[in-house]
Each structure stands twice: as C-alpha cells, then as structure tokens.
PDB file of N, CA, C and O in Angstrom:
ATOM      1  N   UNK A   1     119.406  -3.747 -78.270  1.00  0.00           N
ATOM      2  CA  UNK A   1     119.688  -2.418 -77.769  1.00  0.00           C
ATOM      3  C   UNK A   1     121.195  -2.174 -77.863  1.00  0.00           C
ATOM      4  O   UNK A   1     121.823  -3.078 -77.312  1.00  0.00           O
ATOM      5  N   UNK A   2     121.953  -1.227 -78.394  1.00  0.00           N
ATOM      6  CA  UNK A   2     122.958  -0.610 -78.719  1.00  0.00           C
ATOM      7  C   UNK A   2     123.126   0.548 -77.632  1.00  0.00           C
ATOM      8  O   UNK A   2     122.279   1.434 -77.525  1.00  0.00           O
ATOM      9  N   UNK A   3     124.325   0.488 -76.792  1.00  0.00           N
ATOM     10  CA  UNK A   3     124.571   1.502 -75.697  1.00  0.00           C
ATOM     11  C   UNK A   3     126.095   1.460 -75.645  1.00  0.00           C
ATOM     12  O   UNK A   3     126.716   0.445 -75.962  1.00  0.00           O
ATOM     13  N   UNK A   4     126.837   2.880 -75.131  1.00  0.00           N
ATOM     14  CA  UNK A   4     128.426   2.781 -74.764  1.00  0.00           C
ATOM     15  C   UNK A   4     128.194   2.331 -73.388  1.00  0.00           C
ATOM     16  O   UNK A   4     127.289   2.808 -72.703  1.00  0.00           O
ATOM     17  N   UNK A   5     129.005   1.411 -72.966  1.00  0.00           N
ATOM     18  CA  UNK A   5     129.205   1.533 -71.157  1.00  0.00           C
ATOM     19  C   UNK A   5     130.695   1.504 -70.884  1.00  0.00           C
ATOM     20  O   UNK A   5     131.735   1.275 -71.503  1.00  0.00           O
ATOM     21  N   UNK A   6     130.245   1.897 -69.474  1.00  0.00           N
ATOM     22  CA  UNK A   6     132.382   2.073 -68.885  1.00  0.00           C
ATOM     23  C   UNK A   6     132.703   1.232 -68.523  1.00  0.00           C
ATOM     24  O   UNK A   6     131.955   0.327 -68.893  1.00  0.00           O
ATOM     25  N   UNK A   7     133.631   0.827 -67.812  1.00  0.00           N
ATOM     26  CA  UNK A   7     134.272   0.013 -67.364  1.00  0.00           C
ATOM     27  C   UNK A   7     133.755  -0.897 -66.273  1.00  0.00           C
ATOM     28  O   UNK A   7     133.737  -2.128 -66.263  1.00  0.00           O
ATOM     29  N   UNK A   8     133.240   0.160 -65.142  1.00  0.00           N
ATOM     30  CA  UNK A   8     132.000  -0.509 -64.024  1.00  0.00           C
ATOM     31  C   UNK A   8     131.087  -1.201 -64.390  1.00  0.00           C
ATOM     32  O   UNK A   8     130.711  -2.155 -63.708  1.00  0.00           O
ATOM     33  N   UNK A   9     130.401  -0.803 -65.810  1.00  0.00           N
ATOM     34  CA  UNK A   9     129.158  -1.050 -66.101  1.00  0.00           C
ATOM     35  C   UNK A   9     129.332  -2.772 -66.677  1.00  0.00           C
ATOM     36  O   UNK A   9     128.661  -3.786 -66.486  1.00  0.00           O
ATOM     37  N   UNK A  10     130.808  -2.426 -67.597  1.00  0.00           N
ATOM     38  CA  UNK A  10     130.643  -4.077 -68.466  1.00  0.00           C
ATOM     39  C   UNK A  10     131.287  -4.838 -66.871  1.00  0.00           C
ATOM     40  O   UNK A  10     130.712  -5.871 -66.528  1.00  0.00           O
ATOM     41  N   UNK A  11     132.106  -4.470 -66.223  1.00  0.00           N
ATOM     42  CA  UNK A  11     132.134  -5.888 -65.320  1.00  0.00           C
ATOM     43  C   UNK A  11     131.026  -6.363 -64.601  1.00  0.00           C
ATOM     44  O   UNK A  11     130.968  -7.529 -64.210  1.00  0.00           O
ATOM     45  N   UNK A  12     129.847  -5.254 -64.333  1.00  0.00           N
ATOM     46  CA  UNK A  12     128.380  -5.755 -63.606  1.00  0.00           C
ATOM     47  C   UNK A  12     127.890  -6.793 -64.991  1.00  0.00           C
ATOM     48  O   UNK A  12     127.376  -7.904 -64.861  1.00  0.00           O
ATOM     49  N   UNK A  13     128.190  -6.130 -66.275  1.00  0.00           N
ATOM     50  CA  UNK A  13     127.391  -7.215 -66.490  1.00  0.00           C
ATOM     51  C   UNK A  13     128.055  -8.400 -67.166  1.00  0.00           C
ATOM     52  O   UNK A  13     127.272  -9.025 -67.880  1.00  0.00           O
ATOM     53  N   UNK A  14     129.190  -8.833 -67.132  1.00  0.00           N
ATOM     54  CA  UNK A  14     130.204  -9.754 -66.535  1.00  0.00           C
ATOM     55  C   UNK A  14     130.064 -10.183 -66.019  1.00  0.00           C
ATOM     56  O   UNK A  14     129.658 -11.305 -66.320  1.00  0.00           O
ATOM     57  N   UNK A  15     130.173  -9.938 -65.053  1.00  0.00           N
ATOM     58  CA  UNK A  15     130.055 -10.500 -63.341  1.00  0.00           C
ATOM     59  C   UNK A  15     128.219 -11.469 -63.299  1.00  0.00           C
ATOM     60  O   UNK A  15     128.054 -12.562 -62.757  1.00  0.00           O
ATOM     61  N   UNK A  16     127.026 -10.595 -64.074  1.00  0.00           N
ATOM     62  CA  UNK A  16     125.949 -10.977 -64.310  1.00  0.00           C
ATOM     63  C   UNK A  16     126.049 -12.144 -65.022  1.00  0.00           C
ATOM     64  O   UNK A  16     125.362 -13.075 -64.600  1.00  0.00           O
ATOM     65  N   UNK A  17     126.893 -12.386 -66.231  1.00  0.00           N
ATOM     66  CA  UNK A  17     126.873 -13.536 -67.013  1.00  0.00           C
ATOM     67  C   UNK A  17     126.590 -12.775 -68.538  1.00  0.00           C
ATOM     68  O   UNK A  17     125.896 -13.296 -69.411  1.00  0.00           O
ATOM     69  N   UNK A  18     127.231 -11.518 -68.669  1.00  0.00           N
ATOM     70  CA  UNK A  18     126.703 -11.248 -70.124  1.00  0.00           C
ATOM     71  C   UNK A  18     128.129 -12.106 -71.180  1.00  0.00           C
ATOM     72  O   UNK A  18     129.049 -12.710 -70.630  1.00  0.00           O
ATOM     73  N   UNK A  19     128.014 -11.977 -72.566  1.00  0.00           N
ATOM     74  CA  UNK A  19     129.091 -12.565 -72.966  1.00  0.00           C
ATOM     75  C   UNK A  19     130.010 -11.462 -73.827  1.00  0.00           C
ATOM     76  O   UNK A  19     129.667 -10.391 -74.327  1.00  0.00           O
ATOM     77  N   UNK A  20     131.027 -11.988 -73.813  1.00  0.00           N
ATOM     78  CA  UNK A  20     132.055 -11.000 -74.782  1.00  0.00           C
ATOM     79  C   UNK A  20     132.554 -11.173 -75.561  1.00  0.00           C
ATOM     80  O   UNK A  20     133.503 -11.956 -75.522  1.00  0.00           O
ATOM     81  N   UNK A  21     132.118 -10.417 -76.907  1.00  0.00           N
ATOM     82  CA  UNK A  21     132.290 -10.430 -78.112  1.00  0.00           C
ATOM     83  C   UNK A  21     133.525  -9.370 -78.529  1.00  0.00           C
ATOM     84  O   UNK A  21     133.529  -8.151 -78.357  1.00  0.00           O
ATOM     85  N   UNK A  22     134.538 -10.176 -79.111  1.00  0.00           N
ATOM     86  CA  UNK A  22     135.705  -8.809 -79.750  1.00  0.00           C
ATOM     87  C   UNK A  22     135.760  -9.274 -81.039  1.00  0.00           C
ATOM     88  O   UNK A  22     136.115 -10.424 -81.298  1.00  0.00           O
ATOM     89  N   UNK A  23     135.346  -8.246 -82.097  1.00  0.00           N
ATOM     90  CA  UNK A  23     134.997  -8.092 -83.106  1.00  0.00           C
ATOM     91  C   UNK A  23     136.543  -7.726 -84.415  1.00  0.00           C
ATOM     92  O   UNK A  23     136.701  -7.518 -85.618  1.00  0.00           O
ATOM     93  N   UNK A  24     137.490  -7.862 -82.948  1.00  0.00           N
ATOM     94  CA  UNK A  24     138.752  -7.646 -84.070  1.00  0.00           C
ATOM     95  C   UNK A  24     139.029  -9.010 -84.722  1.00  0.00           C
ATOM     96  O   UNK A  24     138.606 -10.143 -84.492  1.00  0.00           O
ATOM     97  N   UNK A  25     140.368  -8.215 -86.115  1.00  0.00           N
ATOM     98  CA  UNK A  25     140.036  -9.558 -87.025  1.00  0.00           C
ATOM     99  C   UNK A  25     141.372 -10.235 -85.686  1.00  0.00           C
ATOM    100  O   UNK A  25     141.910  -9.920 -84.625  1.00  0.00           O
ATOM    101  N   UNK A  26     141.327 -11.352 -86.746  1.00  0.00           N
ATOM    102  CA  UNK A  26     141.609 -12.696 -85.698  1.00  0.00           C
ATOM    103  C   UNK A  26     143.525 -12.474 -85.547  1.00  0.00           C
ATOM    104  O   UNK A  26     144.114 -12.697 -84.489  1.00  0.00           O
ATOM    105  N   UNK A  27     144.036 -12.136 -86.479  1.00  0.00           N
ATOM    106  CA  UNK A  27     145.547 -11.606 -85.961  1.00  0.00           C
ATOM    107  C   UNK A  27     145.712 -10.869 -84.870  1.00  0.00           C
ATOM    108  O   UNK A  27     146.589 -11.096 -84.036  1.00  0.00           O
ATOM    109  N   UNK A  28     144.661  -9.691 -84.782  1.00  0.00           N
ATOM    110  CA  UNK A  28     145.110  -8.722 -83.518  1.00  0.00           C
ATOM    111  C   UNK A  28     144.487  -9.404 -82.673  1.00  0.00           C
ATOM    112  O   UNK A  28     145.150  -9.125 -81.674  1.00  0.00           O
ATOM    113  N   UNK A  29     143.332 -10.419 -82.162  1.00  0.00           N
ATOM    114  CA  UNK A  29     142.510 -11.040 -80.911  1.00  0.00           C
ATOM    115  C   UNK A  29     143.963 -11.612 -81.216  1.00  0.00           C
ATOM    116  O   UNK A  29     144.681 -10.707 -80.790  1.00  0.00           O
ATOM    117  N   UNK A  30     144.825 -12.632 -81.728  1.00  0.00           N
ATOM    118  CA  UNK A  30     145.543 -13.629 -81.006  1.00  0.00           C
ATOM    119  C   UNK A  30     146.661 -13.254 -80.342  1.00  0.00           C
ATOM    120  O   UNK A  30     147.284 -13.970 -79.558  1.00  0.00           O
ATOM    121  N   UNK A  31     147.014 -11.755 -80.752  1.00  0.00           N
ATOM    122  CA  UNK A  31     147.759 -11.172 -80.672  1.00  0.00           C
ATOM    123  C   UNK A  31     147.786 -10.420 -78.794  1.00  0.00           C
ATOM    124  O   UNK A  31     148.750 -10.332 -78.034  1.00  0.00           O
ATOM    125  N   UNK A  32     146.442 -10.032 -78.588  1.00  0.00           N
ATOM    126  CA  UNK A  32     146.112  -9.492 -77.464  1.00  0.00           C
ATOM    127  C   UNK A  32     144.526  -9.385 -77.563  1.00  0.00           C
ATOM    128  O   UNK A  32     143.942  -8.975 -78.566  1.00  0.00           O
ATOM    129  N   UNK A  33     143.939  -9.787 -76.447  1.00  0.00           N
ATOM    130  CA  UNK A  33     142.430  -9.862 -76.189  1.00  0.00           C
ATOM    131  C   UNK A  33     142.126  -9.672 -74.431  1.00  0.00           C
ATOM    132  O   UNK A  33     142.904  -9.884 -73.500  1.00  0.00           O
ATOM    133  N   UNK A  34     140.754  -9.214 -74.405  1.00  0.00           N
ATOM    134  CA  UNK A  34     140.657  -9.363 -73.451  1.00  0.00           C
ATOM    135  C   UNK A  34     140.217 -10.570 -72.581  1.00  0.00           C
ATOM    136  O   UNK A  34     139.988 -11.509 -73.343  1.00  0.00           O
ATOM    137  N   UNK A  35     139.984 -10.957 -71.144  1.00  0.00           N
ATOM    138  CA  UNK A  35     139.953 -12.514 -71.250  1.00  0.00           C
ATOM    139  C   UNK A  35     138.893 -13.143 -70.862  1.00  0.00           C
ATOM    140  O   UNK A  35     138.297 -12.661 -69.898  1.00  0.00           O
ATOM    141  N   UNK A  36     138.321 -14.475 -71.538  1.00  0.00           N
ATOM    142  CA  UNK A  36     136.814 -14.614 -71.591  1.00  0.00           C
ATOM    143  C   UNK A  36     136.170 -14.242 -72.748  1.00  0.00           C
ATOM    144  O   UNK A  36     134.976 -14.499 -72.903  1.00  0.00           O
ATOM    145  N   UNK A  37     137.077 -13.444 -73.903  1.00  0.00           N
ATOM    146  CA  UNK A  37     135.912 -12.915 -75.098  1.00  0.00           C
ATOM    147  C   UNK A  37     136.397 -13.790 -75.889  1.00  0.00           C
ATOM    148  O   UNK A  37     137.460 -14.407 -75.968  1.00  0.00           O
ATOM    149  N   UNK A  38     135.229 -13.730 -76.587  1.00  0.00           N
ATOM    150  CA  UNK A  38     135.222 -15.054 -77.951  1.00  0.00           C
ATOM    151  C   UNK A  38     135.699 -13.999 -79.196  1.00  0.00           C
ATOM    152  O   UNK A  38     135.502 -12.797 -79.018  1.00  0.00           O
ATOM    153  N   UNK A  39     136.148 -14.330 -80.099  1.00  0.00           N
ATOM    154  CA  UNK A  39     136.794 -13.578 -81.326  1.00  0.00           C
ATOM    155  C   UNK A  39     135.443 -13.948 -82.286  1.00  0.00           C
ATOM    156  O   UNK A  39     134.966 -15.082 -82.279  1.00  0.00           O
ATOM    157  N   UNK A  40     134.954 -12.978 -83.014  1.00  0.00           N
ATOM    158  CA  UNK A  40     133.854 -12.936 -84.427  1.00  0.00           C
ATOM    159  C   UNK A  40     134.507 -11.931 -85.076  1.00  0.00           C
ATOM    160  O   UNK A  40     134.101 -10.772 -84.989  1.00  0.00           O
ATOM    161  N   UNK A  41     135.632 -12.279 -85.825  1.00  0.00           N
ATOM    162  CA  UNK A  41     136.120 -10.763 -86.650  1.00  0.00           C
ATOM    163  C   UNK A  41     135.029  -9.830 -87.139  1.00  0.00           C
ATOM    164  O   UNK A  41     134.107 -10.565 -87.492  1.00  0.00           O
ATOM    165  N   UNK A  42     134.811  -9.008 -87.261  1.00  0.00           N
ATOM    166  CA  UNK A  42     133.574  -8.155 -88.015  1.00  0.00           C
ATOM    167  C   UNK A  42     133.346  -8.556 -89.395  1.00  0.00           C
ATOM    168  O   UNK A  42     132.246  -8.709 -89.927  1.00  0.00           O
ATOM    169  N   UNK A  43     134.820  -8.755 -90.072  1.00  0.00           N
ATOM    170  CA  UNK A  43     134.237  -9.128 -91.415  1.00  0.00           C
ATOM    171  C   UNK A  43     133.752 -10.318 -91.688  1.00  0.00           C
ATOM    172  O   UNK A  43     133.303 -10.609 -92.796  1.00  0.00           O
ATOM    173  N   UNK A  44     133.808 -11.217 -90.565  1.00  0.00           N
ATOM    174  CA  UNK A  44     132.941 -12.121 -90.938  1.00  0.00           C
ATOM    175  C   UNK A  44     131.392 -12.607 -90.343  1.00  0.00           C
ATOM    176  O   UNK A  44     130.502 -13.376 -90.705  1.00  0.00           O
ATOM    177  N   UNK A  45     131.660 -11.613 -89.140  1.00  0.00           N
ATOM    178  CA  UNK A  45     129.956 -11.219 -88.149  1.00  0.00           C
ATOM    179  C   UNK A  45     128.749 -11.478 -88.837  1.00  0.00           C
ATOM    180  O   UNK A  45     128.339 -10.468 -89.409  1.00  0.00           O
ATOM    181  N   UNK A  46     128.015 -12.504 -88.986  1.00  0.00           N
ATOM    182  CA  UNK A  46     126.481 -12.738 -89.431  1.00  0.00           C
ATOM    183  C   UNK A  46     125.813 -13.867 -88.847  1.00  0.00           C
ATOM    184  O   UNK A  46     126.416 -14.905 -88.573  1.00  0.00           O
ATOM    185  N   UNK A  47     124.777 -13.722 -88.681  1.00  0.00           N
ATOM    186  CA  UNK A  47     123.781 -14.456 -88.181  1.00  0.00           C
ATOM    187  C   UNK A  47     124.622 -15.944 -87.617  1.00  0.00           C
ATOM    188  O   UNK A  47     124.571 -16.363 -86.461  1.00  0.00           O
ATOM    189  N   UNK A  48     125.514 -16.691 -88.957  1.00  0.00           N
ATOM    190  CA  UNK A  48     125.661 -18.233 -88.733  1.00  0.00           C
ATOM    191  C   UNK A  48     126.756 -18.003 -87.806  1.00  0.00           C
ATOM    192  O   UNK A  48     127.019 -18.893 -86.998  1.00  0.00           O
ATOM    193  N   UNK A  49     127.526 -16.767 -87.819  1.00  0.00           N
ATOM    194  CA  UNK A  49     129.183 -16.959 -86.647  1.00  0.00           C
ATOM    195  C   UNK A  49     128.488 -16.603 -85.687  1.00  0.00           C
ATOM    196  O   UNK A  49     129.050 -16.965 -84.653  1.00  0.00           O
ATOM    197  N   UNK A  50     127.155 -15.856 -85.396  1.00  0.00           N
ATOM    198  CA  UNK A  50     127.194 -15.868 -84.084  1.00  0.00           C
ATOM    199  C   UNK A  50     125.724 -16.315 -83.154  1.00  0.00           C
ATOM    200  O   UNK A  50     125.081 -15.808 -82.235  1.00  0.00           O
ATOM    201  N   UNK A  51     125.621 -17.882 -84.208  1.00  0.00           N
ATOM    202  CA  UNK A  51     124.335 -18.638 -83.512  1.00  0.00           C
ATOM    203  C   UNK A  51     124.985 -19.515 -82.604  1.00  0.00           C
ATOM    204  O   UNK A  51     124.306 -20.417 -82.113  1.00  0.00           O
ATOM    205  N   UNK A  52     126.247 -19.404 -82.278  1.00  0.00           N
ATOM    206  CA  UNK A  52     126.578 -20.038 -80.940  1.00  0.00           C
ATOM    207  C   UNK A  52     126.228 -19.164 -79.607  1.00  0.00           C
ATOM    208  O   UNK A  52     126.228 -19.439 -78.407  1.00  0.00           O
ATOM    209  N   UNK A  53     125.949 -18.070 -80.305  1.00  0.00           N
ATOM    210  CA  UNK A  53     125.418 -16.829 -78.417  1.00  0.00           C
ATOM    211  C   UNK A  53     124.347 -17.507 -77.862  1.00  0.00           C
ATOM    212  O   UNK A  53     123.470 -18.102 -78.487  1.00  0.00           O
ATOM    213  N   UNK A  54     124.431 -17.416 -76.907  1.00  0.00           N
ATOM    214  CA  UNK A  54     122.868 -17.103 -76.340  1.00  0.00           C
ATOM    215  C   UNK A  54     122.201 -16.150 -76.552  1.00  0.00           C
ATOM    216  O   UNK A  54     122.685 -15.049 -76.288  1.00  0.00           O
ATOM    217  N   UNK A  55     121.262 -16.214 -76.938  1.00  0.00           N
ATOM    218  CA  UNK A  55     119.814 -14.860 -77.092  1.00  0.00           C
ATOM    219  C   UNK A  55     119.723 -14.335 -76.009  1.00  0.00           C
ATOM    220  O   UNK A  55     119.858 -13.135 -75.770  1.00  0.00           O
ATOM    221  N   UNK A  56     119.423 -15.423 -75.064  1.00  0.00           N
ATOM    222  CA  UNK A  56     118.543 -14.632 -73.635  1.00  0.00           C
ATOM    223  C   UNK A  56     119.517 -14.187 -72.431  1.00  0.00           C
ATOM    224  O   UNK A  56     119.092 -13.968 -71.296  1.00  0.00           O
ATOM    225  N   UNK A  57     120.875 -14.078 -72.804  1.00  0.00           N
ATOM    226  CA  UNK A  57     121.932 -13.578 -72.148  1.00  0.00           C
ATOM    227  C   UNK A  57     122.260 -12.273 -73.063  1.00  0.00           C
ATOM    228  O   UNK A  57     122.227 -12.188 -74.291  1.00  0.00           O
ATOM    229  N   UNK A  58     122.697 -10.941 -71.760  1.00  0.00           N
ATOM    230  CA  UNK A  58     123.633  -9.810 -72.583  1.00  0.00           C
ATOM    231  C   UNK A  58     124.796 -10.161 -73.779  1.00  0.00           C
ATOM    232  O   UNK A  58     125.775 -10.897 -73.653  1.00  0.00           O
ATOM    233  N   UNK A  59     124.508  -9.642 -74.590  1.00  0.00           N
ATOM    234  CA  UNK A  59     126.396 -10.144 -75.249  1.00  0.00           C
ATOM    235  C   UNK A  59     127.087  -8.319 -75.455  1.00  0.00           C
ATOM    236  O   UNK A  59     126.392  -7.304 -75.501  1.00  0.00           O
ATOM    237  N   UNK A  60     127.789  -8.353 -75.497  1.00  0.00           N
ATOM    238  CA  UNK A  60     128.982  -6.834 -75.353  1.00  0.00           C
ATOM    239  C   UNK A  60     129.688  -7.179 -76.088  1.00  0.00           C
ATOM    240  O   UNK A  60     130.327  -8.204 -75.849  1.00  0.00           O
ATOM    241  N   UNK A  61     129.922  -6.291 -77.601  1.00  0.00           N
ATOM    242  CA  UNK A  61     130.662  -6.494 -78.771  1.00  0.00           C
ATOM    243  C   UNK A  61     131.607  -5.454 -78.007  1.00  0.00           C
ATOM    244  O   UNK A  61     131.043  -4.514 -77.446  1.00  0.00           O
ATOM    245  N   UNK A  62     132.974  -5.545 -77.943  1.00  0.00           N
ATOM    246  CA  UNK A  62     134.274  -4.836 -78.058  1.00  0.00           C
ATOM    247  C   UNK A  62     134.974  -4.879 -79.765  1.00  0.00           C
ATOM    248  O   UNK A  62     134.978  -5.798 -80.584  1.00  0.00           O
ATOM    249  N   UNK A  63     135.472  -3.617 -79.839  1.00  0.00           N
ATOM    250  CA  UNK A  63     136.549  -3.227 -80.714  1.00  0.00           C
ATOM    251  C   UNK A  63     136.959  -1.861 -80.438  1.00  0.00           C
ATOM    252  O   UNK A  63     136.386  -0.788 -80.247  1.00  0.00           O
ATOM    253  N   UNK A  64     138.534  -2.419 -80.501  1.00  0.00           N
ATOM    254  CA  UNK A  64     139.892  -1.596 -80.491  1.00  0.00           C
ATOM    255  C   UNK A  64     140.087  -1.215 -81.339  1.00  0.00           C
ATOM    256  O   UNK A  64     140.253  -2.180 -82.086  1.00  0.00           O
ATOM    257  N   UNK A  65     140.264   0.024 -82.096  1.00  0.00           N
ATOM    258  CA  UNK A  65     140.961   0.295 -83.472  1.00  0.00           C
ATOM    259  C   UNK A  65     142.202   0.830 -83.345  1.00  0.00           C
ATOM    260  O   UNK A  65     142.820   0.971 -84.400  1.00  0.00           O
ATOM    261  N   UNK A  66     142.915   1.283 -81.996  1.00  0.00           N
ATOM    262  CA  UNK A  66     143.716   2.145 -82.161  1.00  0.00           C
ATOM    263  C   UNK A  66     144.124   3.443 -82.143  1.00  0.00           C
ATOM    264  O   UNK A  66     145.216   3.886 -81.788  1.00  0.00           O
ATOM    265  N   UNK A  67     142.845   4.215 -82.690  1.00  0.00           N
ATOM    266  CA  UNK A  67     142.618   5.489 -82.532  1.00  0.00           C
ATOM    267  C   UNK A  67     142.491   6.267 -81.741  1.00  0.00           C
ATOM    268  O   UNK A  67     142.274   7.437 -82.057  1.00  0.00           O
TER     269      UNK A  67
END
C-alpha cells in the first residue's frame, strides 16, 4: 500500500516499529539523513537491496529532492 503521511502519522508508526527507508543516493544520505533510516539509493532499489526488510513490519520510503 502506497500513502502520503505527516509528520504525526510516520512517528506513530515509528514509535510502532515501522522501518525507514531514504531512497536518496548515498552522497546526500551521508551528507544529512534522518535518524534510524537505512540508505537504498533508488537507483539501486530492487528486490536483492532490500531483502534485508522485514515483510511483516511497515517500511516508509523517504525522499528529499529539494524542490
């Protein structure tokens, strides 16, 4: 399931145990991230970078572009 949430919403499910995914490439995560998220640049996002998730936990992809 694909949804926007605010700010309240991702720390409930934070706070629940969901995980956090930031999808920027890996210069700007080292650069500044938020804390607790694991880095999967997008261009390299597939099945094998991200069979370390858990399935049966939320995961919450973040990206910043700037815009």
């Amino acid at each position: 399931m694909v949804a926007r949430i605010d700010l309240p919403q991702l720390r409930a499910l934070l706070d629940a145990g969901a995980q956090l995914v930031e999808v920027l490439p890996a210069a700007e995560y080292s650069g500044q991230h938020l804390p607790g998220a694991l880095n999967i640049p997008l261009e390299v996002l597939s099945p094998d970078t991200t069979a370390g998730l858990n399935r049966t936990r939320p995961i919450v992809v973040y990206c910043w572009d700037g815009l």
